[in-house]
C-alpha positions, -999 to 999 in steps of 0.1 A, spaced: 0 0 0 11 34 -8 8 62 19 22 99 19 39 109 52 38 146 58 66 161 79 58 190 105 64 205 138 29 192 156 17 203 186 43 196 209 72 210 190 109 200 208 141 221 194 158 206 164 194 192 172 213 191 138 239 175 156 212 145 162 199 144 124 202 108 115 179 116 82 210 100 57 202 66 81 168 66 77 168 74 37 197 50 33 174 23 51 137 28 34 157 28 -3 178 -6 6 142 -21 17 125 -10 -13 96 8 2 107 46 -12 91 64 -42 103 97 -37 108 121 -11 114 160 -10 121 188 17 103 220 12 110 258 18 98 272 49 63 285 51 67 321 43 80 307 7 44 291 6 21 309 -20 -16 305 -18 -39 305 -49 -75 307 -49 -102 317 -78 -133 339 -65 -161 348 -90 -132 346 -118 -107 364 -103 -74 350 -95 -59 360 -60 -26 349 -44 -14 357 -13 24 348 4 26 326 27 9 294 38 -27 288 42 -25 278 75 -9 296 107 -9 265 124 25 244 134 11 220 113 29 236 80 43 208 63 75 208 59 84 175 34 68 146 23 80 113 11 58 83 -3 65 49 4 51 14 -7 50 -12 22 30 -36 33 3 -26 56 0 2 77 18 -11 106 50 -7 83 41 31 76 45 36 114 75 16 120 90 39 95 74 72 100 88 63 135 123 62 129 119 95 106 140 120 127 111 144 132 92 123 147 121 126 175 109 169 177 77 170 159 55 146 140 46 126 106 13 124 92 7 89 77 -15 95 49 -29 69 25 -43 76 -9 -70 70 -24 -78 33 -40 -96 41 -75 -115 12 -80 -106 8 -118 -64 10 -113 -41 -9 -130 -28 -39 -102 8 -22 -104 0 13 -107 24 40 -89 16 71 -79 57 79 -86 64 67 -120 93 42 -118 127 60 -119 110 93 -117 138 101 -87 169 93 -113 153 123 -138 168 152 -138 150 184 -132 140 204 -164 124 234 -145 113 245 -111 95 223 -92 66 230 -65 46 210 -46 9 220 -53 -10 214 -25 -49 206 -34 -67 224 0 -101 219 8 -122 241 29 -152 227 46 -171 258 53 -177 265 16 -201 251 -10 -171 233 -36 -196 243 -65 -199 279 -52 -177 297 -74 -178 276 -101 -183 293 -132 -205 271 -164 -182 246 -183 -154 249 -158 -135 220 -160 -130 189 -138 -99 177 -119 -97 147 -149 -96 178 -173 -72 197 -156 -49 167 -153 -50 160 -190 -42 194 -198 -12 194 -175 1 159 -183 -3 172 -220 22 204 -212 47 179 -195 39 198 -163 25 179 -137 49 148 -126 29 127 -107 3 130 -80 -32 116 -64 -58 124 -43 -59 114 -5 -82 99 21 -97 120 43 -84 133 70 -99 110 95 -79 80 77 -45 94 87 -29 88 112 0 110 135 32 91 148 56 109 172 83 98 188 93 113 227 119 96 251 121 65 227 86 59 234 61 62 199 29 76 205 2 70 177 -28 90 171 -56 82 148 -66 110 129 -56 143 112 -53 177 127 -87 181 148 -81 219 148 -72 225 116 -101 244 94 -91 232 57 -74 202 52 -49 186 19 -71 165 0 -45 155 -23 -10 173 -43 10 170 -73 42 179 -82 46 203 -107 76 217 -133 75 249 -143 98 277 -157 90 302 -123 63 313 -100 40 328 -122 38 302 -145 30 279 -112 3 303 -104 -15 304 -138 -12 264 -135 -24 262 -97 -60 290 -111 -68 262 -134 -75 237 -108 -111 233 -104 -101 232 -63 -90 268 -66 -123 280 -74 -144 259 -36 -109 255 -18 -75 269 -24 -42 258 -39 -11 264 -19 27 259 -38 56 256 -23 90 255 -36 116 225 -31 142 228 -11 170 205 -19 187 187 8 217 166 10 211 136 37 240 127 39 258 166 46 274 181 79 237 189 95 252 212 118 273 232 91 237 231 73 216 244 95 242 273 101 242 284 63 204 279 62 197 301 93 197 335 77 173 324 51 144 305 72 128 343 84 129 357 48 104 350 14 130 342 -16 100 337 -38 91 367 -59 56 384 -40 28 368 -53 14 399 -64 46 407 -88 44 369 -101 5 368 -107 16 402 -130 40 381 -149 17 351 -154 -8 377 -168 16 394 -195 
């Protein structure tokens, strides 16, 4: 079974200790078992841009959509056996150790090939052709999906032929709800497991893709065509690479003066150039 675990700082957030990072173990051991697809880091949250579509008009904001600790801050997706394996390994995930991982599974389309992926098979050996975001598909509870929607919009199957079509869109899938994930944190070398997503949290990811583009603006005019933008929102965020295997410590030092400060272009300045 395939699941998506979503790394953030949870509730009961403990300082990061660079000096503890084991994260080149734990890759090192999910690739030699076979159970890892692909996994990315992601800039901090104030490199998050928000899309939505209201009564036909784009708007963008910076920043995430949430204020909550729950910001994700990576994701990887795996292939194991059961559930029970997702937590073994979300366990050993070194922020589990200071925050928590979101076990998410995706949704089973009853008409899918036996062996399809949601990565396509040695998607992590190609090299990058653009910029890549991870467009995050947020819904919103408290508003009517259809609301917005204007006649003949298109659906989510539309959207994602037109994307594949433009060699955009990479890979990606929706997800269970919310109430089918599951949180794993790890405190005093004790894991605690809780059923459920984030109880407080207002709007929720229903499902992402990951997208290749040439900059921000072009991710924005991509993000206004998803039907989800016009009932929910569409949040991007940039990848941030990371080497597992580096100094953590020397890492986190270089990294430090760049985790309070948006190096995305404003929102407003790249929903200008997607227009022109």
């Amino acid at each position: 079974m395939e699941y998506a675990l979503f790394y953030s700082e949870g509730t009961d957030p403990l300082p990061y200790a660079p000096e503890a990072d084991n994260i080149g173990d734990w890759v090192d051991d999910v690739v030699a078992r076979g159970v890892s697809e692909y996994g990315e880091r992601l800039r901090p949250g104030q490199d998050a841009t928000v899309v939505r579509v209201r009564a036909g008009e784009v708007l963008v904001s910076d920043g995430p959509f949430s204020e909550a600790k729950e910001t994700i801050g990576g994701f990887d997706v795996i292939d194991v056996r059961d559930l029970d394996e997702a937590i073994e390994i979300a366990s050993k995930h070194p922020v589990a150790s200071f925050g928590q991982v979101e076990v998410r599974p995706f949704v089973r389309w009853p008409d899918a090939a036996p062996d399809a992926r949601v990565v396509p098979e040695g998607f992590p050996e190609r090299p990058a052709r653009g910029r890549r975001y991870l467009l995050q598909v947020v819904a919103d509870p408290r508003r009517d999906a259809s609301a917005d929607d204007e006649d003949g919009a298109p659906d989510v199957d539309e959207w994602v032929s037109e994307m594949d079509g433009r060699g955009v869109r990479l890979f990606g899938e929706v997800l269970r709800r919310p109430g089918d994930a599951t949180i794993v944190r790890r405190r005093h070398d004790e894991v605690l497991v809780t059923d459920g997503g984030f109880a407080e949290a207002k709007e929720w990811v229903a499902g992402f893709d990951l997208i290749e583009v040439r900059d921000l603006a072009e991710a924005i005019e991509v993000a206004s065509k998803h039907p989800m933008a016009r009932g929910g929102l569409i949040e991007l965020r940039p990848l941030w690479p990371l080497d597992e295997h580096d100094d953590h410590v020397a890492r986190d030092e270089r990294e430090a003066s760049d985790r309070d400060r948006r190096l995305e272009p404003a929102a407003a300045d790249a929903l200008a150039g997607a227009h022109r």
